[in-house]
C-alpha positions in Angstrom: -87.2 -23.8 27.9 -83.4 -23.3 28.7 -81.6 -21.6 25.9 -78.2 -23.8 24.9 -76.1 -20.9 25.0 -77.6 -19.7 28.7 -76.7 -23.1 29.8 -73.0 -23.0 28.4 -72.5 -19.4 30.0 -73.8 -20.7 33.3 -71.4 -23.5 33.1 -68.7 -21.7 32.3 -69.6 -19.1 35.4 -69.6 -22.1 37.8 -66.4 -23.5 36.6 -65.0 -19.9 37.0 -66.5 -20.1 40.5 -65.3 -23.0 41.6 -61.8 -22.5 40.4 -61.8 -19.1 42.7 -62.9 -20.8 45.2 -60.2 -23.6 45.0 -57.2 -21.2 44.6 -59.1 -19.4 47.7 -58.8 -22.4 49.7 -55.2 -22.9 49.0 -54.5 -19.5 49.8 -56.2 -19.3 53.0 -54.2 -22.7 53.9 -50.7 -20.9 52.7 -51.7 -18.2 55.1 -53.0 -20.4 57.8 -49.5 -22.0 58.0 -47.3 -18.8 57.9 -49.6 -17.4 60.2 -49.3 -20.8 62.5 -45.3 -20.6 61.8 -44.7 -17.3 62.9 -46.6 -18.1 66.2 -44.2 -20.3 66.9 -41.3 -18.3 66.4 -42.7 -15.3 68.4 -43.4 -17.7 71.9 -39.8 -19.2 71.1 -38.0 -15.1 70.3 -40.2 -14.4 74.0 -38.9 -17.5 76.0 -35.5 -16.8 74.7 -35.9 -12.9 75.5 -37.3 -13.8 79.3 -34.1 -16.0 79.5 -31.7 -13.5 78.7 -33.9 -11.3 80.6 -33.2 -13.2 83.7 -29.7 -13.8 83.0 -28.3 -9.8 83.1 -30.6 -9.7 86.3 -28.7 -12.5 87.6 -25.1 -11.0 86.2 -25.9 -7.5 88.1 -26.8 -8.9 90.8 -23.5 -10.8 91.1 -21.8 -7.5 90.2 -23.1 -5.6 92.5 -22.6 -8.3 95.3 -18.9 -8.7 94.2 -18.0 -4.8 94.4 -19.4 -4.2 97.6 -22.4 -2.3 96.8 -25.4 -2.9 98.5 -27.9 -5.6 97.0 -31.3 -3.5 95.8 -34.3 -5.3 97.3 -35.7 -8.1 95.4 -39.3 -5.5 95.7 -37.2 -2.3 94.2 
């Protein structure tokens, strides 16, 4: 039959287990949410970087318009 101390040992294995798994899970979620965070902050960094991006266009444009140069076409 099942040895005492074979049964204790296995218990003890799956406790081990089972608390790996559990400080797995909340790493995985820790990770989950930086990962999820810094999503968020790169699409908000791009939209701010296309607006800014946009805004020197526009600012040349209006310098160049205000000196007299010619205006480069909008396909240059």
């Amino acid at each position: 039959m099942t040895d005492p101390d074979s049964s204790s040992i296995l218990g003890e294995r799956i406790d081990a287990l089972e608390m790996r798994i559990a400080y797995q899970d909340d790493t995985i979620e820790t990770l989950n949410k930086t990962v999820t965070e810094q999503w968020r902050r790169i699409d908000a960094l791009s939209r701010e970087v296309l607006q800014l991006r946009e805004r020197v266009e526009e600012a040349e444009m209006k310098s160049r318009t205000a000196s007299g140069e010619p205006e480069i076409p909008p396909h240059y």
